[in-house]
N, C-alpha and C positions, 0 to 999 in steps of 0.2 A: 893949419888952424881950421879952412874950410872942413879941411877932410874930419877933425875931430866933432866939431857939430854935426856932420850929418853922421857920426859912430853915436853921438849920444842920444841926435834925436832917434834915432833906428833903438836903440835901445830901450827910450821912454816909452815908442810906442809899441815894442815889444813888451813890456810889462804891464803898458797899458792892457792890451790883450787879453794877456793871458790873466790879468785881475779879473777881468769882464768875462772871461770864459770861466772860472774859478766861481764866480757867484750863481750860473744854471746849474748846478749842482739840487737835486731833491732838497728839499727843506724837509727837515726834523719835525713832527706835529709838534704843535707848538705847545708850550704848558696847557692852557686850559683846555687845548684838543685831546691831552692826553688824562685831565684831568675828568673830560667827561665820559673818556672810554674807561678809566675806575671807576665813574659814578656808574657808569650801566653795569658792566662788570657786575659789580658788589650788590646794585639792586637785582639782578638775572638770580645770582647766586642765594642770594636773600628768599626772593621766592621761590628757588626749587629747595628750600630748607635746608640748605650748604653755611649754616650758620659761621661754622670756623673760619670759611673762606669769606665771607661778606665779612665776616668781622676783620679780616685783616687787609681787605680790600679798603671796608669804611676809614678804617684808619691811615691808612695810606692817602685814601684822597682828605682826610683832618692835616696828615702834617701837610699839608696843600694849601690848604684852605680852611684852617681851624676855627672860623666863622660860618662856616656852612651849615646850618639847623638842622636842613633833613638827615643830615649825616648823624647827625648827635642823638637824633629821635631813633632812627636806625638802630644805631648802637643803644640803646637804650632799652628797646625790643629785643634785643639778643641777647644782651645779658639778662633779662626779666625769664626769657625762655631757658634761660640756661642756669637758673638757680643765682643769679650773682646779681643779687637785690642793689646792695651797698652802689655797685659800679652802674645800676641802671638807674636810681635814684640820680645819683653825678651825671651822668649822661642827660637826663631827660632835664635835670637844672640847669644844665647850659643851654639844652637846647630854649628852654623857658627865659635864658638871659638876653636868646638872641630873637626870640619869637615871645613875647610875654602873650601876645592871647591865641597862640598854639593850646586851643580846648583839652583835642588829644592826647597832648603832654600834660596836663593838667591832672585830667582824665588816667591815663596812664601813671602817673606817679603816685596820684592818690590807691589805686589797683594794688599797686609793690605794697604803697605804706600798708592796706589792709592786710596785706598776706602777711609783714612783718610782725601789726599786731597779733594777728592770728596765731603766729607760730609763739607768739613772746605768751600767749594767754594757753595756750595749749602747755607750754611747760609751765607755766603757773598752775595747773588745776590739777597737775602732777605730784606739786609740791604740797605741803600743810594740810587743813583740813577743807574739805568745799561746805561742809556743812556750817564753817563758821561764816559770822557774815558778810566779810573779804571773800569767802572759799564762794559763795551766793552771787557776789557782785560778779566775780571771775568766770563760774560759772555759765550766768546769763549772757555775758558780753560775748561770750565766745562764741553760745550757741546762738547770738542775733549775729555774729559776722559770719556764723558759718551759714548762716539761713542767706546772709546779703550774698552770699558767693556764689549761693545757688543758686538762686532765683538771676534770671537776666535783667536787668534796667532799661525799662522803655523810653526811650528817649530819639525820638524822630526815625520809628519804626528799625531803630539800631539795638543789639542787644549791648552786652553788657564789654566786649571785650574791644577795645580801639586797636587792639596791637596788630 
């Protein structure tokens, strides 16, 4: 009976052990250490104009942390740069849900919408006649936005483009 208790304690604290040796094992970075090596990642890539790769970098660290604003602003810029109005509009609206006085986004989203109208008045003055007095309205609007696109916006010695 002796002898079995000193087999089991010899056993508990062999496993005791080898537990305790089992946990100095390296530790894994942990989510948000790995979450902030995608967020540099994707901003690195971002500014060397590696758009593809920051976009799929931003969105890896969204399904992360799908409340992250800069991420969304981000993303938001990349699709504007890359022709894909609709998806940077949604981007910068989230970003705007999680940040409401994010200027930039503000700023930036109004930017898309002007280009949208832009391009929606430029195939209007394509269509019917300009000389009629729709064709006149059309007309003028388009050449005051294409003047507003030219011209930069002085506003705290910044010009016109926040992206």
């Amino acid at each position: 009976m002796v002898r079995q208790r000193v087999v089991l304690v010899l056993i508990s604290i062999s496993l005791f052990i080898s537990g305790c040796a089992g946990s100095n094992k390296p530790k894994e970075p942990e989510g948000n250490q790995q979450i902030m090596v995608l967020q540099s990642e994707a901003e690195t890539a971002y500014k060397m104009a590696m758009l593809d790769k920051a976009e799929s970098l931003y969105i890896e660290v969204l399904t992360s942390v799908p409340n992250y604003a800069p991420a969304w602003f981000r993303l938001g810029n990349i699709y504007t740069r890359t022709g894909r109005q609709e998806a940077a509009i949604s981007a910068y609206s989230k970003c705007l849900e999680l940040e409401p006085d994010n200027q930039k986004a503000w700023y930036n989203i109004s930017l898309v919408r002007i280009k949208q109208s832009t391009q929606v008045l430029s195939t209007a003055s394509r269509q019917g006649n300009l000389d009629s007095p729709v064709g006149r309205q059309i007309k003028g609007l388009l050449d005051a936005l294409n003047n507003l696109q030219k011209e930069p916006v002085k506003s705290n010695n910044q010009t016109k483009a926040a992206l």
